[in-house]
N, C-alpha and C positions, 0 to 999 in steps of 0.2 A: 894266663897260661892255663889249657885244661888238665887236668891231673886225676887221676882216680880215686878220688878224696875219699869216697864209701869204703872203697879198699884199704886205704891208710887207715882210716879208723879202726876198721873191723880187725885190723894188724895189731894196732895198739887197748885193745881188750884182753883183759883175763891178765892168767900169769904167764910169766916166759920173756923171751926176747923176742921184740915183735920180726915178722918176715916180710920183706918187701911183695908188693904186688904182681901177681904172675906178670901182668902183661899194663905196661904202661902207658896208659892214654887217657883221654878225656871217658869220663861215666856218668850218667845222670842218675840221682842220688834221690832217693824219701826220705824223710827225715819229718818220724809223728815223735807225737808223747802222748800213748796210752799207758792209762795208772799211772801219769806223771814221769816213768820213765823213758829215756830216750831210745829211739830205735832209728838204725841210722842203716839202711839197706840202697845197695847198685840195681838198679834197677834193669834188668835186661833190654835188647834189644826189641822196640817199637812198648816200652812199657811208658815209657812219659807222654809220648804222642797219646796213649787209650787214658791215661789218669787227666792230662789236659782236657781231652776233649768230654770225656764223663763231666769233670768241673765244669766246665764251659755249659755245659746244660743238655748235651747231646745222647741219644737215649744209648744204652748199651748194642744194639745193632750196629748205630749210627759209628760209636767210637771202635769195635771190633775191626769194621771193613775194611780199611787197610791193614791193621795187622793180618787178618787172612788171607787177604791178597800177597801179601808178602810171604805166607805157606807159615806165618807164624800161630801160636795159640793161646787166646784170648782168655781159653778160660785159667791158665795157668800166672796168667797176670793177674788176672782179678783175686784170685787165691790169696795172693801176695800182698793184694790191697786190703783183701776182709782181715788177713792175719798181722797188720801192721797198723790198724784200725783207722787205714786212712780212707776206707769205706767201711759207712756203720749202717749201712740198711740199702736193699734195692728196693725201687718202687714200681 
């Protein structure tokens, strides 16, 4: 079953009683451990498709082109990547 797992989590952080997820569906999730601790972020929409294909070996143009095709913005993903340290250098 897909579920918005990043959301549940990020629910049950901190103090309080946690609050269910706006909107419930399936969500593709990062999940690094920079300085060891965990970070566990939803990744938006066409964000797993551009972290795949970076992984995969594809140069940053390469992996952009369909998120821009889709009117999305690549560089606001990649942000997301350097500040989760699951990119640690472009080359």
């Amino acid at each position: 079953m897909a579920t918005p797992a990043a959301s549940i989590w990020a629910a049950h952080q901190g103090e309080g009683e946690p609050a269910p997820p706006s909107r419930w569906g399936p969500e593709d999730a990062l999940v690094t451990r920079p300085e060891a601790q965990v970070c566990v972020r939803a990744l938006p929409e066409g964000g797993y498709e551009l972290f795949a294909a970076l992984r995969g070996g594809a140069t940053l143009g390469e992996a952009a082109e369909p998120l821009i095709a889709a009117g999305g913005d690549p560089g606001a993903h990649l942000v997301g990547l350097v500040e989760t340290g699951a990119v640690a250098a472009l080359l």
